[in-house]
Backbone as XML, in Angstrom:
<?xml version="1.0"?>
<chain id="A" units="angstrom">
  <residue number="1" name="UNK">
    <atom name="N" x="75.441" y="59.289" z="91.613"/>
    <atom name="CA" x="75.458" y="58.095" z="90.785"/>
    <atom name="C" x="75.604" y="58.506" z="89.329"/>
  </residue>
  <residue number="2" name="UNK">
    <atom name="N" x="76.308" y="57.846" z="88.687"/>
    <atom name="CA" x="76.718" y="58.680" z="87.186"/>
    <atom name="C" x="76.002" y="57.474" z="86.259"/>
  </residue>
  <residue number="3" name="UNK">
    <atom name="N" x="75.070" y="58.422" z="85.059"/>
    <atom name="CA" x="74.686" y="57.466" z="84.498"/>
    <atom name="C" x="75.025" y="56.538" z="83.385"/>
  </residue>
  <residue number="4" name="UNK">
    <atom name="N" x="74.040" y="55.372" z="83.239"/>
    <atom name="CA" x="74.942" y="54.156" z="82.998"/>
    <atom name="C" x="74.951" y="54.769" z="81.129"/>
  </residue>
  <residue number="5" name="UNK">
    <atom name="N" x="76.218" y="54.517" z="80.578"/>
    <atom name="CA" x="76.416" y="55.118" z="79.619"/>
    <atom name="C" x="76.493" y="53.926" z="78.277"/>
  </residue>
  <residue number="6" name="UNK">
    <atom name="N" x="76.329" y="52.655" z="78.644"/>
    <atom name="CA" x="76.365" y="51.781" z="77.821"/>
    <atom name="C" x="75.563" y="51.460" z="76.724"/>
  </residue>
  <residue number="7" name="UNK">
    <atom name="N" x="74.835" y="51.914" z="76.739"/>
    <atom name="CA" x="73.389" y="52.139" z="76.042"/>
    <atom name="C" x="73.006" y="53.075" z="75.192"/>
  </residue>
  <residue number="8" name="UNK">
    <atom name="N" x="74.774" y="54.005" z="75.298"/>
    <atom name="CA" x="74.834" y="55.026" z="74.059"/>
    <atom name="C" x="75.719" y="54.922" z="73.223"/>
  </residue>
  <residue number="9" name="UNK">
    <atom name="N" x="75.238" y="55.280" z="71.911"/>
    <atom name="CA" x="75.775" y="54.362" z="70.829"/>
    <atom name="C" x="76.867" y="55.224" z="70.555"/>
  </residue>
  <residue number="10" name="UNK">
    <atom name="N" x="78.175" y="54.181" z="69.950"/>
    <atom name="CA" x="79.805" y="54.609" z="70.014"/>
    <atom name="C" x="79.651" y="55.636" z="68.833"/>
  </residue>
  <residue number="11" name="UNK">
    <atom name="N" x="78.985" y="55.694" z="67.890"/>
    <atom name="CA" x="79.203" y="56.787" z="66.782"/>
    <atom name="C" x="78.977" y="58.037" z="67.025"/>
  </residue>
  <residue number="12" name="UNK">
    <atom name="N" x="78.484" y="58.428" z="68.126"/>
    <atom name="CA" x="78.387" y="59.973" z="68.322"/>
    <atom name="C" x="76.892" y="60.044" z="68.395"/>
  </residue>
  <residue number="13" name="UNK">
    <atom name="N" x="76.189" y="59.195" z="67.480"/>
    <atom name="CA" x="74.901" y="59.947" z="67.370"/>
    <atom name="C" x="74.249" y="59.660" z="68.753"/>
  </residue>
  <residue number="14" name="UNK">
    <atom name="N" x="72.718" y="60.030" z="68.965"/>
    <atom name="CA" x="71.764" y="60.138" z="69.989"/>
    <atom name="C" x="71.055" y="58.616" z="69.833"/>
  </residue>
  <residue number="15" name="UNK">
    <atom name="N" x="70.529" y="58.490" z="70.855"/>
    <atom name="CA" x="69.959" y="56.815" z="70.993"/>
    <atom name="C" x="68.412" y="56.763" z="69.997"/>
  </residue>
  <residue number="16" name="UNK">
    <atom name="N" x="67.942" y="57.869" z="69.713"/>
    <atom name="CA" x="67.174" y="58.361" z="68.290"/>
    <atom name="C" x="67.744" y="57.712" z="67.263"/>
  </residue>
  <residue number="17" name="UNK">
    <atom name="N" x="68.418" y="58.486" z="66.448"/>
    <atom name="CA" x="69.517" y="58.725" z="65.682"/>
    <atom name="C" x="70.501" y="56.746" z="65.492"/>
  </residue>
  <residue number="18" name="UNK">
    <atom name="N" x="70.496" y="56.567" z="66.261"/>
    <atom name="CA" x="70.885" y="55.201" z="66.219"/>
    <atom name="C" x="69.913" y="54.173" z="66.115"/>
  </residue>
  <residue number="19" name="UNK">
    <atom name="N" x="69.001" y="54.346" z="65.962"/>
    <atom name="CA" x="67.380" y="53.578" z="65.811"/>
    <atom name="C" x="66.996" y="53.150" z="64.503"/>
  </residue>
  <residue number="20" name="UNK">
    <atom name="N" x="67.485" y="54.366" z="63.904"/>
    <atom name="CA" x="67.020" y="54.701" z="62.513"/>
    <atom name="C" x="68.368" y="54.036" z="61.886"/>
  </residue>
  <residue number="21" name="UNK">
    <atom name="N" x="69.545" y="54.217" z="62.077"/>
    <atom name="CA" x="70.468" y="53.329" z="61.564"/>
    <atom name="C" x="70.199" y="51.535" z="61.907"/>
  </residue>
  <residue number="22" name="UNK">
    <atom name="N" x="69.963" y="51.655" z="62.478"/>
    <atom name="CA" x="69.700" y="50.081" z="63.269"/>
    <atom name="C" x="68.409" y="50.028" z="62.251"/>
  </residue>
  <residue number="23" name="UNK">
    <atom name="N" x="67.434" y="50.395" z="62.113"/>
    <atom name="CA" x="66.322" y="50.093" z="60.718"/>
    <atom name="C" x="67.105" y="49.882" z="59.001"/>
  </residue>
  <residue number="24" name="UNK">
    <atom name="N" x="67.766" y="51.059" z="59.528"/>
    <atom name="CA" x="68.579" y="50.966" z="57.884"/>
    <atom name="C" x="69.424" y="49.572" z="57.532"/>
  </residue>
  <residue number="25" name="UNK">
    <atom name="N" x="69.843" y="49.240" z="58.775"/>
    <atom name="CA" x="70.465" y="47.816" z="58.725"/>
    <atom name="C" x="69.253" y="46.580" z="58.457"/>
  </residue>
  <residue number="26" name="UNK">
    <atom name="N" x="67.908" y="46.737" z="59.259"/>
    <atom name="CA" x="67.140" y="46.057" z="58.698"/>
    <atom name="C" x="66.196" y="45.647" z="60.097"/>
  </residue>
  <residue number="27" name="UNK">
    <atom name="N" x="66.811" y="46.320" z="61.176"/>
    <atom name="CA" x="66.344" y="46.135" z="62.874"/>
    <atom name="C" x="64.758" y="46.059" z="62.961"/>
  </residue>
  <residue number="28" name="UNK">
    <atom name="N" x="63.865" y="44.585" z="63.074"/>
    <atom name="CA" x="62.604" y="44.905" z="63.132"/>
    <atom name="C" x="62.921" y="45.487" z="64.368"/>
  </residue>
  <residue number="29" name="UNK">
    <atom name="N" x="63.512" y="45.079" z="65.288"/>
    <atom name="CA" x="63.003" y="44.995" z="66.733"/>
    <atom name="C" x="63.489" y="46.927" z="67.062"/>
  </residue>
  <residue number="30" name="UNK">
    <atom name="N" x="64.290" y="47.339" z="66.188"/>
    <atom name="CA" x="64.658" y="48.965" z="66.283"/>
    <atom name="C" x="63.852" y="49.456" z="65.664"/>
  </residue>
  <residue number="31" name="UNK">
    <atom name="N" x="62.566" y="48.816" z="64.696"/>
    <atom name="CA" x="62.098" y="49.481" z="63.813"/>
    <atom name="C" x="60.507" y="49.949" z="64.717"/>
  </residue>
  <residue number="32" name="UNK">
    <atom name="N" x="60.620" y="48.850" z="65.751"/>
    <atom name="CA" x="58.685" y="48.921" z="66.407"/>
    <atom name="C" x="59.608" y="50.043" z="67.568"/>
  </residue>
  <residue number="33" name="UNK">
    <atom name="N" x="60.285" y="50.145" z="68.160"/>
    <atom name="CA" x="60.820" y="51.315" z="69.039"/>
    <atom name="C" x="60.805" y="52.529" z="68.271"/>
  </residue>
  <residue number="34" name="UNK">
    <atom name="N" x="61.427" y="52.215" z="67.388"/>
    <atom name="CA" x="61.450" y="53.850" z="66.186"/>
    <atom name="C" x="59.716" y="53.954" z="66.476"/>
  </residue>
  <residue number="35" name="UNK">
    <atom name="N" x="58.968" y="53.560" z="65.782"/>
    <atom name="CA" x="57.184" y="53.917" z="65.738"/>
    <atom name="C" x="57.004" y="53.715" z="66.992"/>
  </residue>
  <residue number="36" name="UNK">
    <atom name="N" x="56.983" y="53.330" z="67.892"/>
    <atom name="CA" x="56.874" y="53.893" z="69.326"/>
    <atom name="C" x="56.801" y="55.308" z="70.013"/>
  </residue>
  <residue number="37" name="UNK">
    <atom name="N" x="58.547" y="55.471" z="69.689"/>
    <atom name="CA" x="58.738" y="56.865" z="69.828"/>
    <atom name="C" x="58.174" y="57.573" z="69.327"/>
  </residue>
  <residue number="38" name="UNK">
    <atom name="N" x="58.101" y="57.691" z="68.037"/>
    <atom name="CA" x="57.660" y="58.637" z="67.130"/>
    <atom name="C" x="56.674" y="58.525" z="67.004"/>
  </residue>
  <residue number="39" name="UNK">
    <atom name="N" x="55.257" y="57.740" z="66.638"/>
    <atom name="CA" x="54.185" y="57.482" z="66.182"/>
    <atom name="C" x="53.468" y="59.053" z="66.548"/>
  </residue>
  <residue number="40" name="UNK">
    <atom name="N" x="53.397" y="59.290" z="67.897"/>
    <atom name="CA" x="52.722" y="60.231" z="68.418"/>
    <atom name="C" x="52.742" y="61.377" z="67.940"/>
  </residue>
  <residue number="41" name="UNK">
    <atom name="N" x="54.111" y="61.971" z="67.476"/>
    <atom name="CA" x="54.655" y="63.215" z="67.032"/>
    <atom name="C" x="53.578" y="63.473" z="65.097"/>
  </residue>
  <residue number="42" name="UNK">
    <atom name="N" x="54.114" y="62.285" z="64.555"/>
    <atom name="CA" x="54.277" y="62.004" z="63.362"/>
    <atom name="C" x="52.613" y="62.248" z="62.827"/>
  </residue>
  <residue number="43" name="UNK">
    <atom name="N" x="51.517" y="61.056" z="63.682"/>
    <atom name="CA" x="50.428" y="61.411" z="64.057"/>
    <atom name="C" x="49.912" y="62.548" z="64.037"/>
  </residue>
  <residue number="44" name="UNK">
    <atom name="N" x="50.383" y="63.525" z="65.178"/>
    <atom name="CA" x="50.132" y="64.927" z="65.349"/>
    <atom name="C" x="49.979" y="66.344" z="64.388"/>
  </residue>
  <residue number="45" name="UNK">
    <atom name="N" x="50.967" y="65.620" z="63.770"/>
    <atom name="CA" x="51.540" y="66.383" z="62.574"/>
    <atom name="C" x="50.431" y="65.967" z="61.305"/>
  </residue>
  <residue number="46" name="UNK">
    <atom name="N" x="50.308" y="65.123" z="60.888"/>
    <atom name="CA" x="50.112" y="64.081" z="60.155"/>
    <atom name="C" x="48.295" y="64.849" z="60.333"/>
  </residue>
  <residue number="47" name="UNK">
    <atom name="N" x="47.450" y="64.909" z="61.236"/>
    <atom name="CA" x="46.134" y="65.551" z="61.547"/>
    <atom name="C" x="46.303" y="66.895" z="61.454"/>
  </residue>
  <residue number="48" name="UNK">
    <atom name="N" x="47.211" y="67.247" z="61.652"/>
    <atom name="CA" x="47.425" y="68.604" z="61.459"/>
    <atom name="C" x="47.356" y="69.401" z="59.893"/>
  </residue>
  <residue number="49" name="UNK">
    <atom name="N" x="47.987" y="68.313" z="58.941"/>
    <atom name="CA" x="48.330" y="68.556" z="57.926"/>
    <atom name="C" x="47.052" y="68.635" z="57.032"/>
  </residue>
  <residue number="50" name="UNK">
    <atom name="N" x="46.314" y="66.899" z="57.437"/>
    <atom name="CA" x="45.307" y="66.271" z="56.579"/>
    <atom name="C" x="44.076" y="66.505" z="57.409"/>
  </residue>
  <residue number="51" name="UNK">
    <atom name="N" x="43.509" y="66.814" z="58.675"/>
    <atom name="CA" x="42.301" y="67.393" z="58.819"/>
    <atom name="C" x="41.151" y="66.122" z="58.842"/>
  </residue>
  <residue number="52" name="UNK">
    <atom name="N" x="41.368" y="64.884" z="58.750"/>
    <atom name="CA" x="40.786" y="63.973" z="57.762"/>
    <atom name="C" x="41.002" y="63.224" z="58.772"/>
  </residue>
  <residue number="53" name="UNK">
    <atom name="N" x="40.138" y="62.692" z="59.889"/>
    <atom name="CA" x="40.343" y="61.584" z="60.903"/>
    <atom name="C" x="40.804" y="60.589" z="60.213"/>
  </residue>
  <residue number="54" name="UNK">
    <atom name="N" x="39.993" y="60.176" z="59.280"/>
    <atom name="CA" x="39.613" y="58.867" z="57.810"/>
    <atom name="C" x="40.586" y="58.311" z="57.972"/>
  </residue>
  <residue number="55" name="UNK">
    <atom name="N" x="41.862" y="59.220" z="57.829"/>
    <atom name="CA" x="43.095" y="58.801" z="56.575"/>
    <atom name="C" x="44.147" y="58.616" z="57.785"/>
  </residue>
  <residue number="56" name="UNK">
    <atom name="N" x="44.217" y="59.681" z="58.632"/>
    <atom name="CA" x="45.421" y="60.091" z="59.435"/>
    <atom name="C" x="46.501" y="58.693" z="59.905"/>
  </residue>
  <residue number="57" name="UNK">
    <atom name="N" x="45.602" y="57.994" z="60.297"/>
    <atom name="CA" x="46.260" y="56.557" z="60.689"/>
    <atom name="C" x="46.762" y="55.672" z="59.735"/>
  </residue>
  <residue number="58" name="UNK">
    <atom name="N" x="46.258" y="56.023" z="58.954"/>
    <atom name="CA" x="46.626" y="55.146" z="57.729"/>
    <atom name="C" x="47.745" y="55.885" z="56.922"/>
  </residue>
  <residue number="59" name="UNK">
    <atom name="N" x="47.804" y="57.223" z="56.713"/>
    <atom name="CA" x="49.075" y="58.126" z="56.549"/>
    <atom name="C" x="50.112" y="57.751" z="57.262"/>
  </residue>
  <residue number="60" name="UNK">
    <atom name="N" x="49.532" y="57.414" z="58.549"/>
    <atom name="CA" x="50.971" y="57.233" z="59.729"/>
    <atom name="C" x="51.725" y="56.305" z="59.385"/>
  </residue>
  <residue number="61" name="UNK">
    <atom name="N" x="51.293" y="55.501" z="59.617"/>
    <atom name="CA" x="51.905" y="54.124" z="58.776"/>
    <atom name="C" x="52.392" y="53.870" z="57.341"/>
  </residue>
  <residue number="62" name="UNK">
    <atom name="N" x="51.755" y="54.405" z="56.376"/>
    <atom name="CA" x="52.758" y="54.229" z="55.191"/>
    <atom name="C" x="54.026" y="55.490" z="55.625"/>
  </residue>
  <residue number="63" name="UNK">
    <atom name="N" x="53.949" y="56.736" z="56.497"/>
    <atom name="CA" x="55.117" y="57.547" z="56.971"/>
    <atom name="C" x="56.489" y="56.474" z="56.795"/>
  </residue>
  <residue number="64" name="UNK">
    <atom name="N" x="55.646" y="55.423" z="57.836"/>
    <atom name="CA" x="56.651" y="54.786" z="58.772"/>
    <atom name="C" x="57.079" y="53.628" z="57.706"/>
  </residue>
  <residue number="65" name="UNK">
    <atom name="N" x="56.188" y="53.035" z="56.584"/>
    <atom name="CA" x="56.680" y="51.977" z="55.876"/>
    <atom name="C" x="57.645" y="52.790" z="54.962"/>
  </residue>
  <residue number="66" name="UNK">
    <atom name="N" x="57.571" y="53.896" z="54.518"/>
    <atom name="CA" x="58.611" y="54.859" z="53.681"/>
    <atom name="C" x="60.007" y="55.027" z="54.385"/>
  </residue>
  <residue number="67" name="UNK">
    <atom name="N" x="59.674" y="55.262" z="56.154"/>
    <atom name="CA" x="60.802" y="55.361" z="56.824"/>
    <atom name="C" x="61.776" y="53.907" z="56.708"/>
  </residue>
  <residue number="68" name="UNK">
    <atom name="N" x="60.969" y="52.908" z="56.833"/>
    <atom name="CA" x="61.513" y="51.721" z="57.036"/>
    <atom name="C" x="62.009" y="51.138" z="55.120"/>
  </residue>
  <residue number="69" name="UNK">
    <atom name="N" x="61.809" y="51.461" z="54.244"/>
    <atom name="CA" x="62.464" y="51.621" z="53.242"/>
    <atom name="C" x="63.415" y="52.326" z="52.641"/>
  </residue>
  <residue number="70" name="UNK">
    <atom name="N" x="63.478" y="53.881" z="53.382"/>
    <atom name="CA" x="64.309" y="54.883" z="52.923"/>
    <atom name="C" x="65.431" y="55.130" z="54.335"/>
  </residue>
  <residue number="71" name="UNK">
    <atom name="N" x="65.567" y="54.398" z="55.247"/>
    <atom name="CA" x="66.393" y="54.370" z="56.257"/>
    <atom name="C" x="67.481" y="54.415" z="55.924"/>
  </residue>
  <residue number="72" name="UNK">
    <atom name="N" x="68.278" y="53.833" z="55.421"/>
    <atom name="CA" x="69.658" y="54.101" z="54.776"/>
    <atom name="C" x="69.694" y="55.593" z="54.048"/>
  </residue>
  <residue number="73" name="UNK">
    <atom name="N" x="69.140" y="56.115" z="54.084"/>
    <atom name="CA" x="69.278" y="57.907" z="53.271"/>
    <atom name="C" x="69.773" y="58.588" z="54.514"/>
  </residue>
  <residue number="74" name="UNK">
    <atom name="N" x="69.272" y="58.366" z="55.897"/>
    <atom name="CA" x="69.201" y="59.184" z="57.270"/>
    <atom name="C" x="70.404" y="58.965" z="57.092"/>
  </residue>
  <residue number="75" name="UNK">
    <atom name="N" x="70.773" y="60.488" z="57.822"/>
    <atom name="CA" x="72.387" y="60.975" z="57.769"/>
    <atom name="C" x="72.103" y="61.946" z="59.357"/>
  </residue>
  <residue number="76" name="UNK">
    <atom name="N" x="72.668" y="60.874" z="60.465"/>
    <atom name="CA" x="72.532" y="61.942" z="61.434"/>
    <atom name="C" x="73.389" y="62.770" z="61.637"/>
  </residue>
  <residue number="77" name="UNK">
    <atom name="N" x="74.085" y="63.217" z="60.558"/>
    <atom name="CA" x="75.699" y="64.868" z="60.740"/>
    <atom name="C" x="74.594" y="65.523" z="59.808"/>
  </residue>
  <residue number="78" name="UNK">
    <atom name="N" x="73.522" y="65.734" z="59.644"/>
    <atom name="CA" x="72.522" y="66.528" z="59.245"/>
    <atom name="C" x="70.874" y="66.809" z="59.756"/>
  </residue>
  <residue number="79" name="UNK">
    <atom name="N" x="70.462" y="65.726" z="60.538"/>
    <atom name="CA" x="69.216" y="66.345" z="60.894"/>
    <atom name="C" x="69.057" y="65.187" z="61.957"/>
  </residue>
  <residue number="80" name="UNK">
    <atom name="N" x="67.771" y="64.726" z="62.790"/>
    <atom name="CA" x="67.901" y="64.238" z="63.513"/>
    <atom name="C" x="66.838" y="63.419" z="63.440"/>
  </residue>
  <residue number="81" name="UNK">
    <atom name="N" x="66.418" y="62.044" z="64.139"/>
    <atom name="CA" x="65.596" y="61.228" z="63.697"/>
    <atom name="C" x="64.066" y="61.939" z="63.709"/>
  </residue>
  <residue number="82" name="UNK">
    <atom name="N" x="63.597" y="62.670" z="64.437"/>
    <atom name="CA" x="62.633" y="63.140" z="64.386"/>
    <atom name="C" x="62.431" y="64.097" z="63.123"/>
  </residue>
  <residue number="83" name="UNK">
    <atom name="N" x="62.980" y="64.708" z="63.080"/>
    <atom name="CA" x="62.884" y="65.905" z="61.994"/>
    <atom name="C" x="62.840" y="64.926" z="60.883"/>
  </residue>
  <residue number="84" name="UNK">
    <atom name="N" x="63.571" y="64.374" z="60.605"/>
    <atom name="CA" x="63.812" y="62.973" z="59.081"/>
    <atom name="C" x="62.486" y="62.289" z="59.140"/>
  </residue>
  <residue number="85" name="UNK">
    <atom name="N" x="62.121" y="62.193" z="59.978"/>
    <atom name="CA" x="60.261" y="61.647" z="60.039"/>
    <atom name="C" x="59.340" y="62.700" z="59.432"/>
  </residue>
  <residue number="86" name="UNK">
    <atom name="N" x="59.497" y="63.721" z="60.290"/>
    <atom name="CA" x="58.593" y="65.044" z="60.135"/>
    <atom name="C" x="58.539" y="65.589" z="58.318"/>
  </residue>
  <residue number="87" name="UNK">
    <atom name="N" x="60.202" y="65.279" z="58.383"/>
    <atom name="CA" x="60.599" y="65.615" z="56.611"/>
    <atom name="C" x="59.487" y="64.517" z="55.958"/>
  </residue>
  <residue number="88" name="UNK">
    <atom name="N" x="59.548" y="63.415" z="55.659"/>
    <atom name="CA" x="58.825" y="62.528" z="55.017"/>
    <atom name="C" x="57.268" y="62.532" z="55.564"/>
  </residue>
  <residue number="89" name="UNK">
    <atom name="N" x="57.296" y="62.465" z="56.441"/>
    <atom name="CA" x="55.516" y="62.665" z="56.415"/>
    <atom name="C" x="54.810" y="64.834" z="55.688"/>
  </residue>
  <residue number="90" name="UNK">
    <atom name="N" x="55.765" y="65.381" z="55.510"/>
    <atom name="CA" x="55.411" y="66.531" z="54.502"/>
    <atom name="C" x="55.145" y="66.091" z="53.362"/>
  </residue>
</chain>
């Protein structure tokens, strides 16, 4: 059975990668999938960094309100939606 391929986006990029464009356009409904995916990673990182139960969650989320403002910068012929998260929550 070959899989269903409709659901991958015509520009080349990864169904990631097209999430974050779909935010840059203004996608709430791409924007709660983007923090879906990612929350966990970002999180991880995010405790890792700051040590600080306190804050960590509350870091996560302005991550993600920065992501959801600076979305139009993501250039996926350079890095990939995760890493472009990982970049901004540094």
């Amino acid at each position: 059975m070959m899989p269903n391929r409709s659901s991958e986006p015509s520009d080349g990029s990864t169904p990631d990668e097209a999430l974050v464009l779909q935010v840059a356009r203004g996608d709430e409904a791409a924007f709660e999938q983007l923090y879906d995916r990612f929350a966990p990673q970002v999180f991880g990182l995010v405790s890792r960094l700051l040590r600080d139960e306190a804050h960590n969650e509350e870091v996560t989320q302005k991550i993600f309100v920065n992501a959801w403002q600076y979305a139009a910068s993501f250039d996926p012929r350079r890095t990939t939606a995760l890493t472009w998260l990982l970049t901004i929550a540094h």
